[in-house]
C-alpha positions as CSV (number, residue, x, y, z in Angstrom):
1,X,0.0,0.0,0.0
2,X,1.6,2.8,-1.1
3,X,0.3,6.2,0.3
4,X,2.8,9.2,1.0
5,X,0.3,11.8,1.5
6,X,-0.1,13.4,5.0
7,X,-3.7,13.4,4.0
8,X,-6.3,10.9,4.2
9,X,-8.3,8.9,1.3
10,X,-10.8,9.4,0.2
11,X,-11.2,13.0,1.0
12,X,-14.0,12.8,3.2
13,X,-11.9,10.5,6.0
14,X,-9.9,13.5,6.9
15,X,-13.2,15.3,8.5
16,X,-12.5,12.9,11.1
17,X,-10.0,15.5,12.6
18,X,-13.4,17.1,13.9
19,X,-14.6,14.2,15.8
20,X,-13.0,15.7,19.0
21,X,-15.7,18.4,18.4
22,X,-18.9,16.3,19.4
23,X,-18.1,15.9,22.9
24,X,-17.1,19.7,23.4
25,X,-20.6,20.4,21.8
26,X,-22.8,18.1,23.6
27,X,-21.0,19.3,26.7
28,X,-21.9,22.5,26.2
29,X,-25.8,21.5,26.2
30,X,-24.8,20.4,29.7
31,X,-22.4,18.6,31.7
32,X,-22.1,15.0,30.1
33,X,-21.2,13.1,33.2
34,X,-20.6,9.6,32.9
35,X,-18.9,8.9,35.9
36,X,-15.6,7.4,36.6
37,X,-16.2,4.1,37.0
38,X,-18.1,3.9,33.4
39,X,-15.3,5.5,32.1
40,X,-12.9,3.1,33.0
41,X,-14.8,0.0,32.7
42,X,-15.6,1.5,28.7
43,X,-11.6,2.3,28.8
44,X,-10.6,-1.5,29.9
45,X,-13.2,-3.0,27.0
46,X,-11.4,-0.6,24.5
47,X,-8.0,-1.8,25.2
48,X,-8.8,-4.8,25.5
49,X,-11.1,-4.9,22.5
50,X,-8.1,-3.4,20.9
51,X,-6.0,-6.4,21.2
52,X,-8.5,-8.7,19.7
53,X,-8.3,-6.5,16.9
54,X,-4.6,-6.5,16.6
55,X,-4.8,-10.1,16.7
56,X,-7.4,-10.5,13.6
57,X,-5.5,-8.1,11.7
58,X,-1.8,-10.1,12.6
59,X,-3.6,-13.3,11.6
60,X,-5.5,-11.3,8.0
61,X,-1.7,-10.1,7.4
62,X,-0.3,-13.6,8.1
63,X,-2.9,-15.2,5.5
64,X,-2.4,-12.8,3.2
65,X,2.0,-12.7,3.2
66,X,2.0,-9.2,4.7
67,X,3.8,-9.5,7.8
68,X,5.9,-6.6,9.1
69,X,8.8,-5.6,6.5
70,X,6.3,-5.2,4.2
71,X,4.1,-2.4,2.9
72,X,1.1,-3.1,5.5
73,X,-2.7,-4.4,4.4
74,X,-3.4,-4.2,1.0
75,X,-7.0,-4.7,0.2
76,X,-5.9,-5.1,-3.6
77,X,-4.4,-8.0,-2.5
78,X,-6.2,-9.9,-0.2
79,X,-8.7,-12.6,-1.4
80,X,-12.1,-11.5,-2.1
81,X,-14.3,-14.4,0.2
82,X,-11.9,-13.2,3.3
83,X,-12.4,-9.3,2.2
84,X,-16.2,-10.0,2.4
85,X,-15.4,-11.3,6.0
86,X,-13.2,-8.5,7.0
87,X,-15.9,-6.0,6.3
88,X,-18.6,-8.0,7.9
89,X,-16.1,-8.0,11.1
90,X,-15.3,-4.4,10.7
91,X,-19.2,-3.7,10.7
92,X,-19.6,-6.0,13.7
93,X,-16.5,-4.2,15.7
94,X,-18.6,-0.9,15.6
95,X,-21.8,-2.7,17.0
96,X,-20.1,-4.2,19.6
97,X,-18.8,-0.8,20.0
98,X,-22.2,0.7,19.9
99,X,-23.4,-1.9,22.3
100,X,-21.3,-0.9,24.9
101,X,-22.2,3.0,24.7
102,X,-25.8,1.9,25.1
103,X,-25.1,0.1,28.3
104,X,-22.5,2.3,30.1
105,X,-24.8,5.7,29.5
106,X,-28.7,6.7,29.7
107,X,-29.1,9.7,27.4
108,X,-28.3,10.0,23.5
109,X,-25.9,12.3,24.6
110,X,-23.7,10.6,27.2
111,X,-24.3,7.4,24.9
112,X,-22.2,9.6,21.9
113,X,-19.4,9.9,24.2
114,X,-19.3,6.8,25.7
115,X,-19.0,5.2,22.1
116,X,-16.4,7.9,20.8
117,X,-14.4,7.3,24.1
118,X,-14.4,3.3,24.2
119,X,-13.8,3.9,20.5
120,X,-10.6,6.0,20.8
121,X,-9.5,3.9,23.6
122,X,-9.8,0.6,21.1
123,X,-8.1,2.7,18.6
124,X,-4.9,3.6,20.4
125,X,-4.7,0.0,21.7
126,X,-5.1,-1.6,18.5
127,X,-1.8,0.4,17.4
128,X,-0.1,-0.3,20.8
129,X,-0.6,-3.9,20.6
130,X,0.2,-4.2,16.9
131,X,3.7,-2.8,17.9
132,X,4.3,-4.9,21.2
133,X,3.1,-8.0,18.6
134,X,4.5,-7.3,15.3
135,X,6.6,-4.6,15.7
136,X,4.5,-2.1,13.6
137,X,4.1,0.3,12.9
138,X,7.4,1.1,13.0
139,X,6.7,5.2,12.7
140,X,3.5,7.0,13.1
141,X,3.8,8.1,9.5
142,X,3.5,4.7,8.1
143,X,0.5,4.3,6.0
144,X,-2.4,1.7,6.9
145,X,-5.5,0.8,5.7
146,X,-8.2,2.1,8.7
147,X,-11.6,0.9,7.7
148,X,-13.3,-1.1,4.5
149,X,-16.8,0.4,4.7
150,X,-18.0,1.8,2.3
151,X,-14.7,1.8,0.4
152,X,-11.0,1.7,1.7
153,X,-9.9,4.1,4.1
154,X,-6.6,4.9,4.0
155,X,-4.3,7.4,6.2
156,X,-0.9,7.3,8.0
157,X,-1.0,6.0,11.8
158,X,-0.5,9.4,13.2
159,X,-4.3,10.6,12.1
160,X,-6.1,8.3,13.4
161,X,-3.8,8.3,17.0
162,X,-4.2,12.1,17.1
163,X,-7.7,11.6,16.5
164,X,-8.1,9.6,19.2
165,X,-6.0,10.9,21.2
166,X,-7.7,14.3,21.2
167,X,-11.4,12.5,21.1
168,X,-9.8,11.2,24.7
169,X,-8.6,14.6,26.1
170,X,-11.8,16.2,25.4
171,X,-14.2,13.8,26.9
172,X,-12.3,13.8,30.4
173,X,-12.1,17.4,30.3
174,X,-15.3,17.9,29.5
175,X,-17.1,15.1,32.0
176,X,-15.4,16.3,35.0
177,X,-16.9,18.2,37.3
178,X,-16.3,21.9,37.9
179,X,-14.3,22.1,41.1
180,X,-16.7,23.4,44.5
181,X,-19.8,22.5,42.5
182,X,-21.6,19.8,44.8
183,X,-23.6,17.7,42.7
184,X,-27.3,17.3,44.5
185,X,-29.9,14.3,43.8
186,X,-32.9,14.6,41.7
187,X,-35.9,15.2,44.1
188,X,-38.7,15.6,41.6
189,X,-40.6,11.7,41.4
């Protein structure tokens, strides 16, 4: 996979620098408080979600002869019955993903953040424990093939960790609560 462009393909992928955005604006609607302990629970499944992930994707490159040394996943070159299954996994990750939003928060809102911060969290641990595996990526500027659905998504490692990354910054900053402000029960029935 050859892709030397600091930008994103197709064009639309790199819009995904926004996605640190939602949060900030459904904060602003109101404090989205999920809690520590959801947060960490969502933040243990991510991770280790994220290693199941690396390990589908070490045994995808094994079948298909792209181990590390070479050029990454190449959906040009992967059989087509085993693409079909890839994106049929890749669909399933983000309901499983989706799943656990629904069941760690009550509100549309919090529900949003809880899937974009479990998802960040599987994110930067499927590149963490592609590199303690395989030893790749080898440099954040490597290029790698990010999602199948609709069509091939391709960018270097470093957007979709600064994505992340900044998807995670946001959310704790804006789910804590403001210092001195006691938080008081719900009296109404």
């Amino acid at each position: 996979m050859v892709h030397d462009s600091l930008l994103a393909t197709p064009w639309w992928v790199n819009l995904l620098i926004l996605t640190p955005i939602v949060p900030y604006l459904l904060s602003k609607r109101g404090k989205v408080l999920l809690g520590n302990r959801r947060l960490l629970v969502s933040a243990v499944f991510g991770v280790a979600f994220g290693f199941v992930e690396a390990a589908v994707v070490v045994y995808l490159r094994a079948s298909a002869g792209l181990l590390p040394g070479q050029q990454g996943f190449a959906a040009n070159g992967f059989p087509g019955h085993l693409l079909r299954i890839e994106v049929f996994r890749e669909a399933a990750t983000m309901v499983m993903l989706v799943a656990v939003a629904m069941l760690a928060a009550r509100g549309i809102r919090e529900r949003i953040v809880a899937f974009l911060w479990t998802f960040a969290f599987w994110d930067l641990a499927y590149y963490l424990w592609l590199c303690v595996v395989i030893g790749w990526p080898n440099s954040l500027i490597n290029p790698d093939l990010l999602f199948l659905i609709p069509v091939p998504w391709i960018a270097q490692v470093w957007f979709p960790v600064l994505v992340s990354s900044l998807t995670v910054v946001v959310i704790l900053f804006c789910s804590r609560k403001p210092i001195g402000v006691r938080v008081q029960a719900d009296s109404t029935p």
